[in-house]
C-alpha positions in Angstrom: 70.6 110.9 156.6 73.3 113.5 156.9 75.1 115.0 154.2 78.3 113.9 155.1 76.7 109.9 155.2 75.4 110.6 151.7 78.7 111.3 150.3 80.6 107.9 151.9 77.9 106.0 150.2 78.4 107.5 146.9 82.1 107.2 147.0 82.2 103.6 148.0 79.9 102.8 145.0 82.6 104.1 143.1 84.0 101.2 140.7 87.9 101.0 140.5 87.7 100.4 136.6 89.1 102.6 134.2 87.5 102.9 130.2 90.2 104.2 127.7 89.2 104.6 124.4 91.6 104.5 121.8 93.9 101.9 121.2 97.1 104.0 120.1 100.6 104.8 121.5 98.6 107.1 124.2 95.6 105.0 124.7 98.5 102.1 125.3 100.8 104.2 127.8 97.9 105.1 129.3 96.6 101.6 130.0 100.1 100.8 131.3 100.3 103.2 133.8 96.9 102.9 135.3 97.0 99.0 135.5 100.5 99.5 137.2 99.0 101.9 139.4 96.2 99.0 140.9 93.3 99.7 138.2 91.0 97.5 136.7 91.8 98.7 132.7 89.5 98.4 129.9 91.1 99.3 126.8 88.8 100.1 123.8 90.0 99.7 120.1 87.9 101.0 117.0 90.3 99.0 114.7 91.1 95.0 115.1 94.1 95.5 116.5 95.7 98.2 119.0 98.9 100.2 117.9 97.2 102.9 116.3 99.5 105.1 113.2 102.6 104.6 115.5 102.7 100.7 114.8 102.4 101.9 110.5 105.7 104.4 110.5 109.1 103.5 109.9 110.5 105.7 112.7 109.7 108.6 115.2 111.2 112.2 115.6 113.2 114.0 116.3 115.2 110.6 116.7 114.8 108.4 113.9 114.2 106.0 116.3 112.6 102.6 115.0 108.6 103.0 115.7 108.3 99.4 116.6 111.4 99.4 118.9 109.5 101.8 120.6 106.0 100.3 120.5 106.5 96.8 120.7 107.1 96.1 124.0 104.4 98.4 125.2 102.1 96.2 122.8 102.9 93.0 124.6 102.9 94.8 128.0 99.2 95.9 127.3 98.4 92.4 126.3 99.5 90.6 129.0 99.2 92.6 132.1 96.6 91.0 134.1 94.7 94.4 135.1 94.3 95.2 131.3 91.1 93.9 129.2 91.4 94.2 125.5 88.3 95.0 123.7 89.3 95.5 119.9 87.2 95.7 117.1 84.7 97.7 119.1 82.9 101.2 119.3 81.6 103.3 122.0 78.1 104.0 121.5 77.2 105.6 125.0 78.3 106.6 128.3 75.7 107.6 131.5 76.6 108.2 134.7 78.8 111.1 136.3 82.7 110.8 137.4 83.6 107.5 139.1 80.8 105.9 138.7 79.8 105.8 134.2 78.0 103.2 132.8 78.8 102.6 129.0 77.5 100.9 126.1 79.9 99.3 123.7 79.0 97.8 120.3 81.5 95.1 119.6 81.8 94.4 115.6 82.1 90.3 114.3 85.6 88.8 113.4 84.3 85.7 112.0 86.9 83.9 113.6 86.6 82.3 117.3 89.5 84.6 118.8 89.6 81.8 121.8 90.5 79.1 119.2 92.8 80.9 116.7 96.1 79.6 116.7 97.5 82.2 113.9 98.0 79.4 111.8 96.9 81.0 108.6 94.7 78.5 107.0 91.2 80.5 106.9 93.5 83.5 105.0 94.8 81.0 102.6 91.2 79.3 102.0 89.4 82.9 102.4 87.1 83.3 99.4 87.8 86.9 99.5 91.4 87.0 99.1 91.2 84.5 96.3 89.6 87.3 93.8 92.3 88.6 91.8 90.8 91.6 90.2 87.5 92.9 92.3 86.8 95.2 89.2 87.5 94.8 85.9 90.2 96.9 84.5 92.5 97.8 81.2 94.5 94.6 79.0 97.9 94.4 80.8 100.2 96.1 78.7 103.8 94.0 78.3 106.3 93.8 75.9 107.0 90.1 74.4 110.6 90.5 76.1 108.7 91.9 79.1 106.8 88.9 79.1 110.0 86.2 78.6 111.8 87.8 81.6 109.3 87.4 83.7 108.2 84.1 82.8 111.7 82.9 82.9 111.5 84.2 86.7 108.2 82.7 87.5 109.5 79.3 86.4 112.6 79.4 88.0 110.5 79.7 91.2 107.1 77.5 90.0 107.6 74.6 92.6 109.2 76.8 95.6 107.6 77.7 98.6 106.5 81.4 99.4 107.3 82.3 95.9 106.4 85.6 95.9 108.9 87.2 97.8 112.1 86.1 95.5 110.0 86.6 92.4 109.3 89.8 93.8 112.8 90.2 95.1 114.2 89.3 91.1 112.1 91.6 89.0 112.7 94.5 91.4 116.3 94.0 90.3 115.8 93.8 86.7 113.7 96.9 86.4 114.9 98.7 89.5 111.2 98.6 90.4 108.2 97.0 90.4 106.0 98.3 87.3 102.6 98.3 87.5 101.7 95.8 84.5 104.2 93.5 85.9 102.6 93.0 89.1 99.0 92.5 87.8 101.0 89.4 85.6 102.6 87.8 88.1 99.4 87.8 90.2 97.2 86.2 87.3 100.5 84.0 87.1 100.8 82.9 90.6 96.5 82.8 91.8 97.3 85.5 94.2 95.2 88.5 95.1 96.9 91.8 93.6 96.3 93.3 97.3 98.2 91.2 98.8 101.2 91.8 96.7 100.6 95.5 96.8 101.1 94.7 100.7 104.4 93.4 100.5 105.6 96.0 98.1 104.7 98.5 100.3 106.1 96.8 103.3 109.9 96.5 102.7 112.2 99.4 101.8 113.8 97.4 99.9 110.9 97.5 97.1 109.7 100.5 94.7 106.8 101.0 92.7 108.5 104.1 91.0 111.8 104.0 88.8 114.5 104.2 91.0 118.6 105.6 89.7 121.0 103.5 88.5 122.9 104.3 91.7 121.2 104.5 95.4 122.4 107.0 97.8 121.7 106.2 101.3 121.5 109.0 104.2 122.3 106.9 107.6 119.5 108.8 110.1 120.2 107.0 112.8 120.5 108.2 116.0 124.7 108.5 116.5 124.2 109.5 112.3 121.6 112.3 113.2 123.1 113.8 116.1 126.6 114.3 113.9 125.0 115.9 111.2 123.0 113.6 109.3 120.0 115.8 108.1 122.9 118.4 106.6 124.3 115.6 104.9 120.8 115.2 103.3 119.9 118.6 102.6 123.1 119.1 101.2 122.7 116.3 98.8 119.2 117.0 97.5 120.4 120.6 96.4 123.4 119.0 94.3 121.0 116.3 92.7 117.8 119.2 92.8 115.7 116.3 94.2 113.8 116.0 97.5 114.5 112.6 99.9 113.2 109.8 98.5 113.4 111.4 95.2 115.3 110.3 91.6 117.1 111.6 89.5 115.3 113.1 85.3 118.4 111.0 83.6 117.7 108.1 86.7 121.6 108.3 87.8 121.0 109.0 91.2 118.0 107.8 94.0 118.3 109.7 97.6 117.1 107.8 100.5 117.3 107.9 104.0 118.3 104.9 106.2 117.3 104.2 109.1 120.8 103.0 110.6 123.6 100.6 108.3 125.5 99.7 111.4 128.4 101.9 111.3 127.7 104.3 114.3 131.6 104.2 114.7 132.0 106.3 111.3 129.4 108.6 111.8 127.8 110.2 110.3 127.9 107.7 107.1 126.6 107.4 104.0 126.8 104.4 101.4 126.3 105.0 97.4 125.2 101.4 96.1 127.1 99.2 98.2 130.3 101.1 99.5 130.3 102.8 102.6 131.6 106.6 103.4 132.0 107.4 107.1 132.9 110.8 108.5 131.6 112.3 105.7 131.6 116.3 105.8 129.1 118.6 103.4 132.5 119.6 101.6 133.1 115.7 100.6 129.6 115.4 98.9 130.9 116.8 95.7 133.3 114.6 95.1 131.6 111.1 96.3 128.6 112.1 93.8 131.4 113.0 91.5 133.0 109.1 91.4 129.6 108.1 89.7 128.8 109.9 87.5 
């Protein structure tokens, strides 16, 4: 058989598939282009889901872009493009073969749950015997005041027969203390028969909740995109040198909290800043002074 034979039927045992491993913004893009392009796609996930760290930030650079504007739709693409095969939850174990034509082992890790049936109702997370623990480990007596303990009791029961509880009892105490301490959150999950985890995962979830003391007054740094390009990140700098904090940062005497926003909708007045609830567009570094100066 000639040389030139041999070759033809090694190329036409060449599979049209494609293996990428990694489930993250690449891995996605990736996917996207080479299903688009007429491959077969299998996309390989370590974790239960694809999305990778991209789908866990609040927003990209140099931009300030929202990370799930971005990734979202490239999520759904991936999932529903007919020349794309999901396989999550998964490791690759081996590959043989040479180029175009690899064979490879995957080791594909149990859910528990019939993926073909799920609905995403949520029942097997409320009747999970996992999530009902409270405390895995033992730890210290919670540690609250008597008053401590009336104004959060008086919270819980002005919630005790509502739906989803959690959130405005969640939402109320932030208020009170400006944040959510530690002891307080343990008591309202021994309160409420919900697993300290899963509060933990709402705290950390919205912005809008802090597990460290915040300032009585909460200065917010538009980053947007219009905000950034006009100046936005000298408008923070220039801030955290007057208040000798970093972004994110309080106050010693808890007057002032710095934070940056990811847009408040007033593109038209960039860039903009609000101090509690009042708005300051156009703002230049010489005007910084004096806004911090109205609060103090």
């Amino acid at each position: 058989m000639s040389e030139e034979k041999k070759n033809m039927e090694k190329d036409s045992a060449k599979s049209g598939a494609v293996l990428v491993v990694g489930g993250g913004i690449a891995g996605i893009q990736s996917s996207l282009d080479l299903a688009d392009s007429g491959y077969k796609v299998y996309l390989l996930e370590q974790t239960p889901a694809i999305g990778g760290i991209m789908a866990q930030l609040d927003k990209t650079c140099p931009t300030n872009d929202c990370a799930m504007c971005v990734i979202s739709p490239k999520l759904v693409g991936a999932g529903r493009h007919l020349n794309i095969d999901l396989i999550t939850n998964a490791e690759l174990m081996g590959i043989e073969g040479e180029a175009g034509n690899f064979t490879v082992k995957v080791k594909k890790h149990p859910r528990y749950v019939d993926s073909e049936k799920c609905t995403g109702c949520g029942a097997c997370v409320i009747n999970c015997p996992v999530t009902k623990i409270i405390y895995p480990v033992e730890l210290d007596e919670i540690e609250l005041s008597r008053g401590d303990r009336d104004i959060v009791e008086g919270i819980l029961e002005k919630h005790l027969d509502q739906q989803g509880s959690l959130m405005p009892v969640l939402q109320e105490i932030d208020k009170h203390y400006s944040y959510l301490p530690k002891d307080v959150i343990r008591y309202v999950s021994e309160k409420l028969e919900i697993g300290i985890t899963d509060i933990y995962n709402i705290a950390t979830f919205y912005n809008s909740f802090s597990l460290t003391p915040r300032g009585r007054h909460k200065i917010s740094i538009c980053m947007g995109t219009t905000c950034y390009v006009k100046g936005a990140e000298k408008l923070m700098q220039r801030v955290c040198e007057e208040l000798g904090v970093g972004p994110g940062g309080t106050t010693e005497d808890l007057k002032f909290t710095v934070e940056a926003a990811r847009c408040i909708g007033c593109c038209s007045l960039a860039p903009a800043i609000m101090v509690d609830e009042r708005v300051y567009g156009r703002v230049k570094l010489n005007d910084l002074a004096r806004i911090l100066k109205d609060y103090e």
